[in-house]
Structure formats: structure tokens, C-alpha cells
N, C-alpha and C positions, 0 to 999 in steps of 0.2 A: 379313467386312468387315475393310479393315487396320486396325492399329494406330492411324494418325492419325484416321480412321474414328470410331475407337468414342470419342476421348479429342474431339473435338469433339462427337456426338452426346450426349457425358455434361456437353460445357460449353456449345454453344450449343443453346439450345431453343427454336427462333423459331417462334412461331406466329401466323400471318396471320389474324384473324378477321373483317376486311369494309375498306372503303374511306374514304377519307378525303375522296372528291369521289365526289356522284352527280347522276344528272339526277332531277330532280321525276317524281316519279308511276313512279319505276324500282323494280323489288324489290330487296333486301336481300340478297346471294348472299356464303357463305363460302369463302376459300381457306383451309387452312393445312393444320397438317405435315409441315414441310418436314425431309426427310432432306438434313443436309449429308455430300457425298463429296469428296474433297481430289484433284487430281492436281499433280505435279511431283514436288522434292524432298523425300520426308516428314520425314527428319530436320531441314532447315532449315526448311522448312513449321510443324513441329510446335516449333522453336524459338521462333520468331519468332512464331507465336500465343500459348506461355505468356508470353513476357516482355509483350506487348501486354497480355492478362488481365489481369496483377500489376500493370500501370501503370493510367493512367485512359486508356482505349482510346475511340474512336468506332463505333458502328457503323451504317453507312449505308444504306437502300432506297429506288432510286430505281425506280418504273414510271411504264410508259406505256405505257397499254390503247386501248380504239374511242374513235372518236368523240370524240378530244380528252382522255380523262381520262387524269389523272396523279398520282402518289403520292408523294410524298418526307419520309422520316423519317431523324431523328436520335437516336441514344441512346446513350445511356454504360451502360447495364444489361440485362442478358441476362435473363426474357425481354421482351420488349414486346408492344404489339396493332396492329394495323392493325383499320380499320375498312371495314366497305362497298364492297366491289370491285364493280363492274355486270360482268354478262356480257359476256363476249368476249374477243379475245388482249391477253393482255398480255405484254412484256416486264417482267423483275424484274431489275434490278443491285445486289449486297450486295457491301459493302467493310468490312473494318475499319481505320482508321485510328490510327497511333501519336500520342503524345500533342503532336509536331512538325506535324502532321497529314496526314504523309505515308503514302498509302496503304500496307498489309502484305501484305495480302491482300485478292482481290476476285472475283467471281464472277457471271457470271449466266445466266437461265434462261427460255425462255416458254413459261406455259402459258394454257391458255384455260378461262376462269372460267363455267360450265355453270350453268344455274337448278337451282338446289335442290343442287349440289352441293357437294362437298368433299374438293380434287384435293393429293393429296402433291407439291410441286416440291423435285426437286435441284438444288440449285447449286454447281456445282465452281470451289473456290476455289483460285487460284493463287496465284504471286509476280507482282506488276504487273513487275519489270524489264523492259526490254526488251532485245533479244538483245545489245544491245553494251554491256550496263548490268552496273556490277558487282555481287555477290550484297550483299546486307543484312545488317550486322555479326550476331553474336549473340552473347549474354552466357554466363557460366559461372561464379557457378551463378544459376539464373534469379535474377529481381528480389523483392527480400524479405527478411525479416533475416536477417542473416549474425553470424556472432562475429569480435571483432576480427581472428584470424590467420586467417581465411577469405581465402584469394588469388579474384582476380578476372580469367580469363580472359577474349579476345576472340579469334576466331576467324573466318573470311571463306571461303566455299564456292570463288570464285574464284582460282584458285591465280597466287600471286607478288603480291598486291594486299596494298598497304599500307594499314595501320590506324590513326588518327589520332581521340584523343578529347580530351575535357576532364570536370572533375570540377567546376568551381564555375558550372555550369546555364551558362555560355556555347555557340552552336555551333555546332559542330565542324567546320575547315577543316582543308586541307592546312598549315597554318603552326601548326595544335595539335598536340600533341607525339602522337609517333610510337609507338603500341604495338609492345614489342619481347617484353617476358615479363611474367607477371601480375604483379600489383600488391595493395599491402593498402590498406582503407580507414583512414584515422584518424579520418575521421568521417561520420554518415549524409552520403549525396549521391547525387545523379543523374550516372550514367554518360552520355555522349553519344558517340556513335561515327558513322563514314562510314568507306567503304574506297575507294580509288582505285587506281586503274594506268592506266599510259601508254596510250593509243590506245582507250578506254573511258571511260562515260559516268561517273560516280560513283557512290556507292550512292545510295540513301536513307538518311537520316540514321534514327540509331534511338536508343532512352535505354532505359535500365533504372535506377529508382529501388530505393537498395538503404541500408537500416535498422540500424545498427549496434546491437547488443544487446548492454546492459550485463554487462560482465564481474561474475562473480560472484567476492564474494571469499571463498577458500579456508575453509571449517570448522577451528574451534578443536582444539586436540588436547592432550591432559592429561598429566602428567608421569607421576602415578603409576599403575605398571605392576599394583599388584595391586590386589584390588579387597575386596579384607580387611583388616580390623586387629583389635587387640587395645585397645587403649588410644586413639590417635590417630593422624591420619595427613596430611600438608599436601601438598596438591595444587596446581602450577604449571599455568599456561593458556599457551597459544600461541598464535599463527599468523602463518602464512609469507607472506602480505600484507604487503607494507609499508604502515605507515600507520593499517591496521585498528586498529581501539577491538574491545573484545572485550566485553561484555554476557552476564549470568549469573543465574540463580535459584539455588536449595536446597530450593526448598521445593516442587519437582516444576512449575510451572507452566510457559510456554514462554517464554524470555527475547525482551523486544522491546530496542528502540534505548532504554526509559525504565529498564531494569531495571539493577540497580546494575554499576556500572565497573567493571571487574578490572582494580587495582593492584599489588597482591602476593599471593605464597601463600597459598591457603586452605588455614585449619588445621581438618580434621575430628574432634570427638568420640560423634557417635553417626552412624547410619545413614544417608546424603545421597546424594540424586543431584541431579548438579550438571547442568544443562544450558545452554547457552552457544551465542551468534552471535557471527559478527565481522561490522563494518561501517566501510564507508567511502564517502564523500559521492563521488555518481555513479557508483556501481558497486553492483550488487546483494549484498543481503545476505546471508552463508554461509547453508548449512542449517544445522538444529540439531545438534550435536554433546549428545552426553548421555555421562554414566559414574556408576557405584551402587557406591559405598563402603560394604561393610555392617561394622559392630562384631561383633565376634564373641571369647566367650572363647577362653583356648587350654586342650587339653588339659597336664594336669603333668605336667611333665619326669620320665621313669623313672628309678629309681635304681641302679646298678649295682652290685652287693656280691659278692667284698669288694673294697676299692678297689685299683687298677690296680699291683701291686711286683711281684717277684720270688719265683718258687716252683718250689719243687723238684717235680720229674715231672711232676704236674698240678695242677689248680685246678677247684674246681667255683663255677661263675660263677650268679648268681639276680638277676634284674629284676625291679621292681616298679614300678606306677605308684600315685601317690593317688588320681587320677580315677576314681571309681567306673565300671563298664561300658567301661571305656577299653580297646583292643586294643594289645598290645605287638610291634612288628616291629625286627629286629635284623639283624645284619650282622657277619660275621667277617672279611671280608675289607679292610676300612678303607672304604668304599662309605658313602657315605651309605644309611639305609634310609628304606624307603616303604612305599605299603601293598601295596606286592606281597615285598615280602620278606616269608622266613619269619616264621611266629607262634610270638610266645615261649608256651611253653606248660609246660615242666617245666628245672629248673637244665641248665646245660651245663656238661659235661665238658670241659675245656680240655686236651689233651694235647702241644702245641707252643704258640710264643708267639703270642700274636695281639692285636688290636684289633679289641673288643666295642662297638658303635655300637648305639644302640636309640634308638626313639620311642614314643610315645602317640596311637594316635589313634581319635576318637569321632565319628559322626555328631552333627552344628553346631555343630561346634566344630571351630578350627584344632589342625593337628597340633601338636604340644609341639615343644620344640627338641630336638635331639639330644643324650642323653647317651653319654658315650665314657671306656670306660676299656683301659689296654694291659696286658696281660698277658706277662712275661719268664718263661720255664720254664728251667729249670737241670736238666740233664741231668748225670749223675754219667760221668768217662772211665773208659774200661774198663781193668782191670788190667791191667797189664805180664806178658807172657809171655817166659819163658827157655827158651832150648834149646843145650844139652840141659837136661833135669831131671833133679836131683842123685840119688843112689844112693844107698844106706846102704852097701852096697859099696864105694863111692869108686872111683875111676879110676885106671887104672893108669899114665894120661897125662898129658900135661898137655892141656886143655880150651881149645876156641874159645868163646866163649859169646855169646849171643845176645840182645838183648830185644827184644820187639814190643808194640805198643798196635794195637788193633781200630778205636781213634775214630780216625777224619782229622784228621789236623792237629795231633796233642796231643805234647806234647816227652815225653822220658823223661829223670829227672835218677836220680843213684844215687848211693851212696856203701856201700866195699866194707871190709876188715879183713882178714889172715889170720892162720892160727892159730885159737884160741880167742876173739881180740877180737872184740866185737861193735861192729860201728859203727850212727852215730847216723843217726838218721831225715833221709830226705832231704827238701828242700823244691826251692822255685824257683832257689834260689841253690848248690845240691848240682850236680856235674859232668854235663854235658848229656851224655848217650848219644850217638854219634852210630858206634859202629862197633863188631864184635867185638870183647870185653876176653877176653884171652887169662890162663885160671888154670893155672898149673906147679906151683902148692903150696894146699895145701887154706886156703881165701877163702870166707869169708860177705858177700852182696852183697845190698841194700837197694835197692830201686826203684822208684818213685812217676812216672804218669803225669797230665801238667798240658795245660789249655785255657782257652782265656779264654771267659768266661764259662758254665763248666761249674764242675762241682764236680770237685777231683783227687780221684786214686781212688784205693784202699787203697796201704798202704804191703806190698811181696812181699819176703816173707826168704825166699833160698836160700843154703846154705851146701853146696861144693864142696868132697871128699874128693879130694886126691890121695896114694894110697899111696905109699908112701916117703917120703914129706916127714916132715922130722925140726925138731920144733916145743918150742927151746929155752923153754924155762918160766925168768925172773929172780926 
């Protein structure tokens, strides 16, 4: 069976059960069963039958059987009965009419009504136009409630035919404005349409009554983003409605239009869920919006020892929490930690500088805040190295000499004497190294290497023999 087939057989269900004129002393004989099959075009066919449906439709049977009898019914409702058919042929013509009462569709059939029987009739229902007649508007999307930005096509089987409706139940002639592209409604109303073209008959006028459904207005939405506290916590209401009044409970029930106003921020101190409408006059009202602020302690802030200065080579670092059963998670790297970071479990060995981050946390209970201390390590620079190294022999030259430091970056300062003098300890302000000092006569030379933020490093005495050198004594 097609398509249009089955989508009639599941909306009309006509069943004939006897006549509505008989002759005295005649028996009682039933028709009914009637299988409806559709021929023409299905898609306009099956158009033009739902919008009729959605509307207030007619539906007509007219016969005329033997000997004069004859049948004629009206109905607005699918199914109906006939009563009492007498034996013999009858003709059956069904129509359904739009609510202009211009016919849609129409159909008929003869069959011949047998004693005692009970005979299946099809009737194939067409489009009444006739061949010079243009097709019958049809609507998009069928007739029935729509949402305000629902567009409202109109469409014509007949190709090049103009389309011409009105919206305020007037209708519809060629001097009603001219369907060009769809349209939005602004408010319920009955579409009326007819299509025309030159050298053709008009359509049949057709209407689609179409429902505008209240817009709903937007659900309320809450400021605050977590849904824990410690102490208290004030939550702002919303919505993106203009106009909307916003309506609210606490005490878990479901807020109507009578349930208290939201003016300003609510401030929460123990566990609430806040559920909330918005509303506005002739617009439906939001769903409920709900949110569950629970109290909850926090776990106590760990302690970090000892506190964050400066230490020479290492440091050994120890975390504590008060919270009993409370878990300690830490971070070396300046990272906020969580509970996927390591667990503190035994002191840390701190061997370069770093920032120590730790928390607390215990099942129900929020995590503590983070405590943070920084750690600065002071690394000692490495001694000054000379080359050559001095002989108890002495030299029988005079000497290039040489100093070097191992740390990057560290100055070398010195300060030298010859003879017997001994010179004084160099600092920062003692002569910066920067090249071979050449000794020709026996020189004792003092040298300290300096960084910032290191510790300077030993102070190196060497003292250079050169033979022959003649070291007047005053």
C-alpha cells in the first residue's frame, strides 16, 4: 500500500453500518469497511488532507441506490455510521471539504448492497481541480502550534502561479498581498491563501489555522560558581529575559509566581538549595533552575618548618597539618598542589633553592589553603687555582702566572707583595683578576673568588721564588 495509503487508512475510518431511508416491511442489510486508496498527486494529496484534518474539515456522503432511495450525510468527525442501506446498486460520493467549504478532496464508488451481506468499498479520492484549474495552496508547516520564529511557507504544485493570502480571516483575492518568502506570525491567526496564473482557472481557496505558543521565558542562573563554603557564601540570581520577575524558595519546595521576590543577593549560612522560576505576564514560565550550597569545614592549613630564608648547601624541610587523619600533598616546583601531587610522607632534603607549596586534605571536608615557603641555598665558589704552582726550588725565571675559578660567573680579586711582605686579604674591592700577572722577583699573591649570591671562597696564598732576586732588607 503507498505511503498516502496507509496515513489515510490510519486517519479515516469510515464505516457504513445501514441506511438512513428504507421501504416498510424491507430487511436491515449492512455495508461498511470501507478501504480508502488515494490516486493523483501524493505529496499535494497528502498535504492538503493534514491541513483539512488540523482545521474543522467537512466530510460528505452522498448516495443514491434502487428504487429512489438516497443517503446524504454530514460530519465534522471521523468515524461516523450510516444506517440501513436496502438491497441493491448504489452509488457513494465522499468529499472532504475545507472550512471555506470548498471541496479538497472527493471520491466515489458503486457497490451493490446483497442480503445478509457485508461488502468492503474503495473510494479514490482525488483533487477536484479541473484540468485548467490551478493546484490548491499548501501550507508549511501544517496547521497547529508553532513557536514565534517558526517561518510560514506557501508553496503551489502549479509552476509560475502566484500566491496571494491574508492573515486577519479576510478572503483571499488577487488584490491580497502577494506571497513572495515566508513570513513569521505575531500572533495566532488563520492563513488564507488561493494561487492564480494567467490563462487558468484559480485555485480553490484553502486556510490553515495556526497557534502561536507562548514563549518560554529563559531559566534563572546563579552567580556563584562553587557549591561549597566554609563560613558563608552570597549568591546572585539572574535571567536573560527581559522583564522577567525571578521567584525562589530555600527551603527545597518548588518556587511558584507566590513564592518570595528575588531583590538582592542571597547570603547563605548553612546548607540551602535555592531553587528559582522566572516569569513574565503572557509568556510561559522558565523551568526550575535549582543549586545545593553545602557548609562544609576546611581542612587546617599545613605548616611549613623551618620558615622560608637562606641556607647554606641544604635544608631539610618538614610539614605538618593539625587536622587529625588529614593527608599532606606538596609541590617543589611552585605549582599549586592537589591531591594528585605527591604525599608528604618523611622531611625533604632541599639541595638547590626552591618553593615548597603544600595542602591538607580529608574526606568532607574542603581542602585547606595553601601553605608556601621559598627556600634560597647558598653555595660556597670554588677556590682560585694558579698555574704554575709555586716550588720550594723557586724559578729560575721570571713567571707568567695564572688564576682560575671552576664556578661560572665568579670574579677573582687579589692582592700580591714581594720579598718577604706579606699582603692583606683580598675582598671585593682588592684588584679584579682579569689577565696573566707576570712575577720577575720572588711575590707572594693572595686570591679570593666572589658571586652574588654564593658564599666567597677560601682566601689561596701562594708565594713565588724567583732565584736571583736580591731582596734588600731596611
Amino acid at each position: 500500500m503507498s505511503r498516502i495509503g496507509m496515513v489515510l487508512l490510519m486517519i479515516l475510518v469510515l464505516v457504513f453500518l445501514s441506511a438512513s431511508c428504507s421501504q416498510p416491511g424491507m430487511p436491515d442489510y449492512l455495508v461498511g469497511g470501507v478501504d480508502l486508496e488515494v490516486v493523483g498527486s501524493c505529496d499535494e494529496t497528502c498535504a492538503l488532507l493534514e491541513q483539512v484534518l488540523t482545521g474543522e474539515p467537512a466530510f460528505e456522503l452522498i448516495g443514491s441506490g434502487p428504487r429512489g432511495y438516497s443517503v446524504q450525510m454530514t460530519h465534522t468527525s471521523l468515524p461516523w455510521q450510516v444506517n440501513r442501506l436496502p438491497v441493491g446498486n448504489w452509488m457513494l460520493q465522499f468529499s472532504i471539504q475545507d472550512g471555506l467549504g470548498g471541496i479538497v478532496l472527493q471520491g466515489s464508488s458503486r457497490v451493490d448492497v446483497r442480503p445478509g451481506s457485508v461488502d468492503a468499498v474503495t473510494i479514490n479520492l482525488s483533487l477536484p481541480s479541473a484540468g485548467n484549474q490551478v493546484s490548491s495552496v499548501m501550507f508549511a508547516p501544517a496547521p497547529g502550534t508553532i513557536s514565534t520564529t517558526q517561518p510560514i511557507s506557501l508553496s503551489c504544485a502549479t509552476p509560475d502561479a502566484s500566491i496571494h493570502y491574508t492573515i486577519d480571516g479576510s478572503a483571499p483575492t488577487t488584490s491580497s498581498p502577494r506571497y513572495t518568502a515566508p513570513f513569521l506570525l505575531g500572533a495566532s491567526a488563520t492563513v488564507k491563501a488561493i494561487a492564480v496564473k494567467e490563462g487558468m482557472s484559480s485555485s480553490l481557496p484553502v486556510q490553515a489555522s495556526y497557534t502561536l505558543a507562548p514563549s518560554q521565558v529563559d531559566a534563572p542562573t546563579f552567580s556563584a560558581l562553587q557549591s561549597t563554603f566554609t563560613s558563608q557564601v552570597t549568591v546572585s540570581l539572574a535571567c536573560t529575559t527581559e522583564g522577567a520577575s525571578i521567584h525562589y524558595t530555600l527551603d527545597g519546595t518548588a518556587p511558584t509566581s507566590s513564592s518570595d521576590l528575588y531583590t538582592a543577593p542571597l547570603t547563605l549560612n548553612d546548607t540551602t538549595t535555592i531553587k528559582a522560576i522566572a516569569i513574565k505576564s503572557g509568556w510561559e514560565a522558565s523551568s526550575v533552575a535549582q543549586a545545593t550550597y553545602t557548609k562544609q569545614a576546611r581542612t587546617a592549613t599545613p605548616v611549613i618548618t623551618p620558615d622560608g630564608s637562606v641556607f647554606a648547601v641544604s635544608v631539610e624541610v618538614q610539614i605538618t597539618a593539625a587536622t587529625s587523619d588529614s593527608v599532606i600533598h606538596y609541590t617543589l616546583d611552585g605549582s599549586e598542589p592537589s591531591a594528585s601531587s605527591p604525599t608528604y610522607t618523611v622531611p625533604i632534603l632541599l639541595t638547590d633553592s626552591t618553593v615548597v607549596k603544600a595542602i591538607a586534605v580529608k574526606p568532607g571536608m574542603l581542602d585547606s589553603l595553601t601553605a608556601s615557603e621559598s627556600y634560597t641555598l647558598r653555595t660556597t665558589v670554588a677556590n682560585p687555582v694558579f698555574s704554575p704552582e709555586p716550588v720550594a726550588s723557586g724559578f729560575n725565571s721570571a713567571q707568567s702566572v695564572t688564576i682560575s675559578c671552576q664556578t661560572e660567573g665568579a670574579a677573582i680579586h687579589y692582592t700580591s707583595a714581594v720579598g718577604d711582605a706579606v699582603p692583606s686579604d683580598p675582598n671585593a674591592s682588592s684588584a679584579l683578576y682579569s689577565g696573566a700577572i707576570t712575577v720577575d722577583e720572588t711575590t707572594t699573591i693572595k686570591a679570593i673568588a666572589i658571586k652574588d649570591s654564593c658564599d666567597d671562597s677560601a682566601v689561596i696564598t701562594k708565594t713565588f721564588i724567583i732565584n736571583g732576586s736580591i731582596i734588600i732588607e731596611i
